[in-house]
Backbone as a printed PyTorch tensor [residue, N CA C, xyz], in Angstrom:
tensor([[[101.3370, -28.2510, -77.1890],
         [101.0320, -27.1180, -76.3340],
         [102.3140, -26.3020, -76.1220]],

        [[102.4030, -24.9640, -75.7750],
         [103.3220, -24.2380, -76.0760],
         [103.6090, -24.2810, -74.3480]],

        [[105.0770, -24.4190, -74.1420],
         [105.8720, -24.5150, -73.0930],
         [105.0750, -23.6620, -72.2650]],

        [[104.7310, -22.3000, -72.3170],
         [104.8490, -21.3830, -71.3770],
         [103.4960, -21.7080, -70.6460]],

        [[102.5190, -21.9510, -72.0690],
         [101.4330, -22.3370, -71.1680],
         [101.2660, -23.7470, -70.1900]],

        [[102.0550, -24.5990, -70.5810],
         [102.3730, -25.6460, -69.9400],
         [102.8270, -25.3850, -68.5720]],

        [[103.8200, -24.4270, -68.4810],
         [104.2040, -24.0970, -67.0940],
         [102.9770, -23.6040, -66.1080]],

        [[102.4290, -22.4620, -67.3380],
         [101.0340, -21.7250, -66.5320],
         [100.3020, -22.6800, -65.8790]],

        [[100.1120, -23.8770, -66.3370],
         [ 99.0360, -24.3910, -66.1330],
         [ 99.1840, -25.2580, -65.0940]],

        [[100.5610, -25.9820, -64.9630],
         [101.0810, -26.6750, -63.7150],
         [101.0060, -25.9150, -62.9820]],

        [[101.6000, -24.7560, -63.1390],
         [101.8300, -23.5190, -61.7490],
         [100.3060, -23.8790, -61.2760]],

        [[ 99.4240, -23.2670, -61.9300],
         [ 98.1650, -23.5140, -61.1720],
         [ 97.6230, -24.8740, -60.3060]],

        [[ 98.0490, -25.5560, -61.4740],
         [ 97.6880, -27.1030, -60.7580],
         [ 98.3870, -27.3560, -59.2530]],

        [[ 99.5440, -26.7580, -59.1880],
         [ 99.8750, -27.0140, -58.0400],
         [ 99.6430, -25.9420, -56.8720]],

        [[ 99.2430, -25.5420, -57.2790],
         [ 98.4350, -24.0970, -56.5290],
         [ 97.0990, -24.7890, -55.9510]],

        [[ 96.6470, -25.7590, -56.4570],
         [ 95.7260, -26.4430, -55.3810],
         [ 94.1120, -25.5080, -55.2840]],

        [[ 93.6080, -24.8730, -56.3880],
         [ 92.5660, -24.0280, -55.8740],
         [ 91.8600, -24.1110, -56.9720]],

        [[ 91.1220, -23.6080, -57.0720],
         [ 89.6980, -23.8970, -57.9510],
         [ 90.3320, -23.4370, -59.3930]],

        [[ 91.4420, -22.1730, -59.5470],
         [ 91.7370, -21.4180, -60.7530],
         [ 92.4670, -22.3580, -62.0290]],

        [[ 92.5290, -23.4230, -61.6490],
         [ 93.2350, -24.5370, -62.5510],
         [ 91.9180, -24.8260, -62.8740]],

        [[ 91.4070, -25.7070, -62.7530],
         [ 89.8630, -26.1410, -63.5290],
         [ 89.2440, -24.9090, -64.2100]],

        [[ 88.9120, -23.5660, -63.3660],
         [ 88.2430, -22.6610, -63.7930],
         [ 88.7530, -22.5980, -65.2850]],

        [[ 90.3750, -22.1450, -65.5310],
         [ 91.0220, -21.8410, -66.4670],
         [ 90.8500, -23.0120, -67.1480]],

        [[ 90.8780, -24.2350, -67.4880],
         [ 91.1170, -25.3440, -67.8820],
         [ 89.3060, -25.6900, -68.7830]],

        [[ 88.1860, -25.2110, -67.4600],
         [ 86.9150, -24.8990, -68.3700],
         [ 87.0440, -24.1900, -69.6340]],

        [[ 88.0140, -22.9000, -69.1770],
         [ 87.2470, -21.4580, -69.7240],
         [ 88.2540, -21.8770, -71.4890]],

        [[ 89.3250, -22.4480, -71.0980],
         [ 89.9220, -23.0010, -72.2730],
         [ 89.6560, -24.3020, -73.2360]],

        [[ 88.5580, -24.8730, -72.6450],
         [ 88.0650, -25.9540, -73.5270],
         [ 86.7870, -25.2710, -74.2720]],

        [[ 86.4730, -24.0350, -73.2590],
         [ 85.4840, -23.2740, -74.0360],
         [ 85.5690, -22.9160, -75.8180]],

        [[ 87.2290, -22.3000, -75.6130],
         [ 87.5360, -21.9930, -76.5780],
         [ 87.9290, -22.4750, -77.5510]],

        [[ 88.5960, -23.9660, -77.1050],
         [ 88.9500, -24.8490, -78.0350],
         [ 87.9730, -25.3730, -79.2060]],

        [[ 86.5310, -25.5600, -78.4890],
         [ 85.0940, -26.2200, -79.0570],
         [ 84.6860, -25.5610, -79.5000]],

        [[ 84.3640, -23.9770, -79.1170],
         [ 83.5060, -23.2030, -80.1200],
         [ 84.8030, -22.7870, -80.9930]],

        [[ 86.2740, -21.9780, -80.6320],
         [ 86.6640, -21.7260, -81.9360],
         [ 87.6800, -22.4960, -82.2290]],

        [[ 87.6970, -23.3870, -82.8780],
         [ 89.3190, -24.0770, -83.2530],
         [ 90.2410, -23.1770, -84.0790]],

        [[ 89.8110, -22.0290, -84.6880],
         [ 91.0780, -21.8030, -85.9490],
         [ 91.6940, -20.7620, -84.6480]],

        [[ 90.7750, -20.5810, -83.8080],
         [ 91.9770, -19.3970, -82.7400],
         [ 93.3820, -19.6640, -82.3120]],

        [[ 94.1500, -18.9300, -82.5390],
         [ 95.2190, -19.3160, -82.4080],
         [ 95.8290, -19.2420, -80.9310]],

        [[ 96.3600, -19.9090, -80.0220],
         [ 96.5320, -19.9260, -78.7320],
         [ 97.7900, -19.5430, -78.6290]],

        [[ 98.4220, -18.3760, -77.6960],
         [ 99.5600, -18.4220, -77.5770],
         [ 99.7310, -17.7040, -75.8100]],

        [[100.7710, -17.8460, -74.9800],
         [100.9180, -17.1370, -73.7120],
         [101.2360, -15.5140, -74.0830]],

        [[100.5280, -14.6020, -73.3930],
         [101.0570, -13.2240, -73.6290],
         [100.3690, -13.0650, -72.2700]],

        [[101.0780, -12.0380, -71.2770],
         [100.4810, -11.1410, -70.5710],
         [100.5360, -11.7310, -69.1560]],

        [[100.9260, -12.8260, -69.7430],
         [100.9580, -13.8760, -68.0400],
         [ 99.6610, -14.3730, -68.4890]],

        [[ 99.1470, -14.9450, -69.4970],
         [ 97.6130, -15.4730, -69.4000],
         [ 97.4990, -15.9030, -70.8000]],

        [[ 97.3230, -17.2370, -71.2420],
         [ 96.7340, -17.5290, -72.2310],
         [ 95.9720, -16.9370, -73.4100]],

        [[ 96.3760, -16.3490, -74.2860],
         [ 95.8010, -15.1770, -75.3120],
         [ 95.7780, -16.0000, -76.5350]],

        [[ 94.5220, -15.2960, -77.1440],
         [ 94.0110, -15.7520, -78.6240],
         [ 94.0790, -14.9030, -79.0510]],

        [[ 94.2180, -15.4390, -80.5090],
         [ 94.1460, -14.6300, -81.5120],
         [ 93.3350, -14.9320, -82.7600]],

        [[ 92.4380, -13.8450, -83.6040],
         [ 91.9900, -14.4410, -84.5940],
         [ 92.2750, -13.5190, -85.6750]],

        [[ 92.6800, -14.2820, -86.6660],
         [ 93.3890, -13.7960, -87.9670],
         [ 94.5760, -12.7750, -87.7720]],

        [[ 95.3910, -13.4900, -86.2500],
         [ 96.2570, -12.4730, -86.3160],
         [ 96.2080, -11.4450, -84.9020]],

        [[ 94.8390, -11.0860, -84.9480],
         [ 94.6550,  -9.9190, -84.3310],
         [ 93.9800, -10.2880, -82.2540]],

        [[ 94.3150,  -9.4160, -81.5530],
         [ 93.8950,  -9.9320, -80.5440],
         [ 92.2920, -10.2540, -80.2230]],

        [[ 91.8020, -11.1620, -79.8750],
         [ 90.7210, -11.4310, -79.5010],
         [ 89.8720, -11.4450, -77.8490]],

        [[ 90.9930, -12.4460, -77.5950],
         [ 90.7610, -12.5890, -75.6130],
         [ 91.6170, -13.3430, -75.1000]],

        [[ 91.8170, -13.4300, -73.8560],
         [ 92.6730, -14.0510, -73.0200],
         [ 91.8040, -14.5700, -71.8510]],

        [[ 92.9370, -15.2400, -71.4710],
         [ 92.2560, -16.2070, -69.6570],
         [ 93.8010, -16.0360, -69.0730]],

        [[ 92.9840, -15.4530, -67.7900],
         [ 93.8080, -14.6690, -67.1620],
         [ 94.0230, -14.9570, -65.5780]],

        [[ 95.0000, -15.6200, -64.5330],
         [ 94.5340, -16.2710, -63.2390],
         [ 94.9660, -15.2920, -62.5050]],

        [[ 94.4540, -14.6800, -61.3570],
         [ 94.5470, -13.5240, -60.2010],
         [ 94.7580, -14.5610, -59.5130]],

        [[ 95.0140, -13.8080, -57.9140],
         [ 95.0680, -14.4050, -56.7830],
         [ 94.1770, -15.5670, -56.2330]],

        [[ 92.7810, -14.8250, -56.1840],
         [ 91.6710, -15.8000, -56.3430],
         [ 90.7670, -15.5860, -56.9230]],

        [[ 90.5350, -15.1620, -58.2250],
         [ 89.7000, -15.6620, -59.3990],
         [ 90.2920, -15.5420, -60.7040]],

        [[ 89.5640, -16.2550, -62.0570],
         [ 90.2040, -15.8180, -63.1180],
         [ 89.4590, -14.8330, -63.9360]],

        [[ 90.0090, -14.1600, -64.8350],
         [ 89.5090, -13.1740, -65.9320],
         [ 89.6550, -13.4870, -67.1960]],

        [[ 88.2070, -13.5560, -67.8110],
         [ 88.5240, -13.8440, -69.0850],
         [ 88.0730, -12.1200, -69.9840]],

        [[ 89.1290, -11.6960, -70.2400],
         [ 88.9510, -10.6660, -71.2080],
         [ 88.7180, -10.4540, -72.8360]],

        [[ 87.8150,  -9.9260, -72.9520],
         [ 86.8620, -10.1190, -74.8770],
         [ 87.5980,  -8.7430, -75.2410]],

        [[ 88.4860,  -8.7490, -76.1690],
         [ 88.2850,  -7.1140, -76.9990],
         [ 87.5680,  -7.5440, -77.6740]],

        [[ 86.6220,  -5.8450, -77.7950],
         [ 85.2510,  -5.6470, -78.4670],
         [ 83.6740,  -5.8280, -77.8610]],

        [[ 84.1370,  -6.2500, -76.4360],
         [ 82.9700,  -6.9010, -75.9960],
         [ 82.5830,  -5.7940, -75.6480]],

        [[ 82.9140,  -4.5270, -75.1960],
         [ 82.3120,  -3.3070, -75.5290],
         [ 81.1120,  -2.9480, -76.2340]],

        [[ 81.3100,  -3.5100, -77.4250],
         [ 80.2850,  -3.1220, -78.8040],
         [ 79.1470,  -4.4340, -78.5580]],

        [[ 79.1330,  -5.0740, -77.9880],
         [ 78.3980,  -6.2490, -77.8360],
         [ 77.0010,  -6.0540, -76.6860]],

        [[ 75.8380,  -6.2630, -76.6790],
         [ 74.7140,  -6.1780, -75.6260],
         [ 74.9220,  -7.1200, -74.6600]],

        [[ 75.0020,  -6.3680, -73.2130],
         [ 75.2970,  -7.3060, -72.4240],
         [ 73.9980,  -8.1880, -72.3060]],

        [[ 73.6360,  -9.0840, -72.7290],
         [ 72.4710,  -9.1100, -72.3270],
         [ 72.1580, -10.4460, -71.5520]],

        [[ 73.2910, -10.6740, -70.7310],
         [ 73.4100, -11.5190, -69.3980],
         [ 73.7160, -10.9010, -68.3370]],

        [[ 74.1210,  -9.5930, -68.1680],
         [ 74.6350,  -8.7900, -66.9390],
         [ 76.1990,  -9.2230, -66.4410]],

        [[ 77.0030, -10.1110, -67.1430],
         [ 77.9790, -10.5960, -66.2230],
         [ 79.2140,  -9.6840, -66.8380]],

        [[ 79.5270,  -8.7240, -67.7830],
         [ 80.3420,  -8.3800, -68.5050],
         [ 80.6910,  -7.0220, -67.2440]],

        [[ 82.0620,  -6.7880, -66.9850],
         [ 82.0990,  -6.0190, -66.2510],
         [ 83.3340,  -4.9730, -67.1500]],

        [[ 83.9500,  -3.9910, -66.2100],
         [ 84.7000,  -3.2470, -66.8940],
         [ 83.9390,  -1.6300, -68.0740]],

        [[ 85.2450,  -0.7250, -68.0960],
         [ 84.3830,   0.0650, -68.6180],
         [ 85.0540,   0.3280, -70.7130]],

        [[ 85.2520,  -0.5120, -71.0340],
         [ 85.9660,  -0.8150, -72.3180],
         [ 87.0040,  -0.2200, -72.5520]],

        [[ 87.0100,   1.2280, -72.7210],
         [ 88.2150,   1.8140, -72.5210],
         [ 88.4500,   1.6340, -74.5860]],

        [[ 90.0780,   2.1090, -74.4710],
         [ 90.2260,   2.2180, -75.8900],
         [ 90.0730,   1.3910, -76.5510]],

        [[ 90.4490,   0.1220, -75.9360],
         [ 89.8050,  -0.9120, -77.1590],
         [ 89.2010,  -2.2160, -77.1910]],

        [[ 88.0680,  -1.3590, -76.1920],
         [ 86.9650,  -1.8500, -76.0400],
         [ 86.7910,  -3.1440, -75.4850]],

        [[ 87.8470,  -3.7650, -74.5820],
         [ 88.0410,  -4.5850, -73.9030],
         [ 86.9520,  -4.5860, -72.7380]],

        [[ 86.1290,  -5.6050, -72.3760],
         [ 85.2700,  -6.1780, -71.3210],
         [ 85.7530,  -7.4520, -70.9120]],

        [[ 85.4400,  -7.7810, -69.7330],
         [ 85.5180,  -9.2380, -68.6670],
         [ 84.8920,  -9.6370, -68.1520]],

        [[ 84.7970, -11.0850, -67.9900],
         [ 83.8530, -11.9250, -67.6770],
         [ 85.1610, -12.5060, -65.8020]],

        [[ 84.5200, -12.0000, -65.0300],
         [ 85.0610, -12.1230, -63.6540],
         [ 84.6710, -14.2040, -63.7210]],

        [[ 85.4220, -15.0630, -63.0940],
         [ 85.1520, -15.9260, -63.0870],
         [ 85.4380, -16.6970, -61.3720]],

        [[ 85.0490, -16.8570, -60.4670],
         [ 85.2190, -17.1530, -58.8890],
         [ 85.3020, -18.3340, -59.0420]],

        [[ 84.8160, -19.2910, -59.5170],
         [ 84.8170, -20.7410, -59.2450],
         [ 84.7620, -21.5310, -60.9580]],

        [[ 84.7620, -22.1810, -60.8200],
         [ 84.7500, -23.0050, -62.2430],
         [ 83.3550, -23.3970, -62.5380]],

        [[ 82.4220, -23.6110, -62.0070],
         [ 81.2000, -23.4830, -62.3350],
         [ 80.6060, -22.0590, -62.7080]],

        [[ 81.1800, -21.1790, -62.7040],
         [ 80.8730, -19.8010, -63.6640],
         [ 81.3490, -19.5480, -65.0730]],

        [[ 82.1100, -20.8080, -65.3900],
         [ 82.1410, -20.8180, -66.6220],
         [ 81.0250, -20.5770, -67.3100]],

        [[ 80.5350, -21.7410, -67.0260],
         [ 78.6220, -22.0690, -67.2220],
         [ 77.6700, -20.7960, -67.4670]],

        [[ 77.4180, -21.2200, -65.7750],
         [ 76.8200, -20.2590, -65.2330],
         [ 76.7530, -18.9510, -65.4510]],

        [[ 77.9040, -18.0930, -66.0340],
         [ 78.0410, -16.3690, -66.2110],
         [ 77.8890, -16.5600, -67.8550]],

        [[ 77.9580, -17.7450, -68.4890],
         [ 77.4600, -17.8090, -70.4520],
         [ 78.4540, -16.9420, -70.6960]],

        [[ 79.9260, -17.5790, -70.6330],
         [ 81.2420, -17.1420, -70.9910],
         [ 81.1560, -17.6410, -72.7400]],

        [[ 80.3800, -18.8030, -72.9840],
         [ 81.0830, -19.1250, -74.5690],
         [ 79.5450, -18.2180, -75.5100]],

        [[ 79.0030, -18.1250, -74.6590],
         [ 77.8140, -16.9570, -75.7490],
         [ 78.2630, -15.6220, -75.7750]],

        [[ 78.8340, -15.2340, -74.9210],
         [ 80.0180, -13.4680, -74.6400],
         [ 80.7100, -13.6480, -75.8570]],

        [[ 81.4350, -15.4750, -75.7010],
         [ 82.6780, -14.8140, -76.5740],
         [ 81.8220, -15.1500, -78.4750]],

        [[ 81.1710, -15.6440, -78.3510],
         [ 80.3160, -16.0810, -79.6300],
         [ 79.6190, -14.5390, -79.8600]],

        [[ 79.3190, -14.1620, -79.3410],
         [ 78.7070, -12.8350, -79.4510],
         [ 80.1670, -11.6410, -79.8710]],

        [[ 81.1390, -11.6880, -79.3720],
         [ 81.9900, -11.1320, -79.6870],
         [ 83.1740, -11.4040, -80.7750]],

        [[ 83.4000, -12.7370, -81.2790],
         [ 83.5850, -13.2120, -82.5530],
         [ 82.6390, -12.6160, -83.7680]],

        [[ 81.3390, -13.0240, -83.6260],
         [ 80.2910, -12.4710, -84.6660],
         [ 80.4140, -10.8560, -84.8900]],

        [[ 80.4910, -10.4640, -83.6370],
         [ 80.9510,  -9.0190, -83.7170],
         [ 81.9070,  -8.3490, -84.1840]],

        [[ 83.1260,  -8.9030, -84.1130],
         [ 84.4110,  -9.1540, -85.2400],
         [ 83.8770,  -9.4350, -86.5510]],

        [[ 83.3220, -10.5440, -86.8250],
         [ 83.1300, -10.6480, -88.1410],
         [ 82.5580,  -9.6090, -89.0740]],

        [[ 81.0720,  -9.0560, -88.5600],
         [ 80.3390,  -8.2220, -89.0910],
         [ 81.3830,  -6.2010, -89.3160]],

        [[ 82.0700,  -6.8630, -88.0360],
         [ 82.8390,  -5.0910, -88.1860],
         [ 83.8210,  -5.0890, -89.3380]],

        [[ 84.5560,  -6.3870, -89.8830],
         [ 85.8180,  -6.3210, -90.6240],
         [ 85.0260,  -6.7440, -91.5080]],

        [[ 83.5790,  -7.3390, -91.9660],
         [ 82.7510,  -7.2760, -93.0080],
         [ 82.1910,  -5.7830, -93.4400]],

        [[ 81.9290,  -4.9220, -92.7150],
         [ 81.8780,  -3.5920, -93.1250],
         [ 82.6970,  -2.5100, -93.2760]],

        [[ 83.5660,  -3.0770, -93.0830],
         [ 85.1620,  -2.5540, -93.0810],
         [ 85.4640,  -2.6300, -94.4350]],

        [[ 85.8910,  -4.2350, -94.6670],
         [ 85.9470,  -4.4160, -96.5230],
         [ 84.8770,  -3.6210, -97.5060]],

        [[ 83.8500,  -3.3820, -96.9730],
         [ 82.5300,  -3.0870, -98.2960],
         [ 82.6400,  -1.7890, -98.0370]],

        [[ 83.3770,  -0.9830, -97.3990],
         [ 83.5990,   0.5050, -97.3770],
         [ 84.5510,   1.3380, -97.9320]]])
């Protein structure tokens, strides 16, 4: 595990509040559905990357965490939990209050929905 996130993650732990588990869910999320993502600290928050390029991060506020999708823009919300207005590049968030909203708000179908969505765009990208 890379130092910085190591620190991140104690910091939280000793912070004593729900945002250590929350984050600790929202990152096993990612571990299980994507393994080739590459994990690194940027931004003050745990950031992935796939093939390089940014994907999403987990992100701890005061009192809740944010998990942010670029691209989730282009994606149907079709759970209601995606907030934000995308902006240039097309960045959306999944607000997270407690660690049972991992679950509950269908954070790993957002980001499964927004991987696939990657795929199909840099698949029509090449055939163009």
């Amino acid at each position: 595990m890379n130092d910085r996130i190591e620190r991140f993650l104690t910091g939280l732990e000793e912070d004593g509040d729900d945002r250590f588990l929350t984050v600790t869910r929202a990152r096993e999320v990612f571990r299980e559905r994507f393994p080739h993502a590459e994990e690194t600290f940027k931004y003050g928050g745990i950031h992935y990357l796939r093939d390089g390029a940014p994907f999403a991060g987990i992100y701890a506020y005061t009192k809740h965490v944010s998990v942010e999708i670029n691209g989730a823009a282009a994606i149907e919300d079709v759970f209601g939990f995606l907030e934000g207005a995308g902006g240039k590049s097309g960045r959306k968030h999944v607000r997270l209050d407690h660690p049972d909203e991992v679950a509950a708000k269908r954070l790993a179908e957002y980001l499964a929905l927004a991987w696939d969505q990657r795929c199909s765009s840099h698949a029509s990208q090449s055939s163009a």
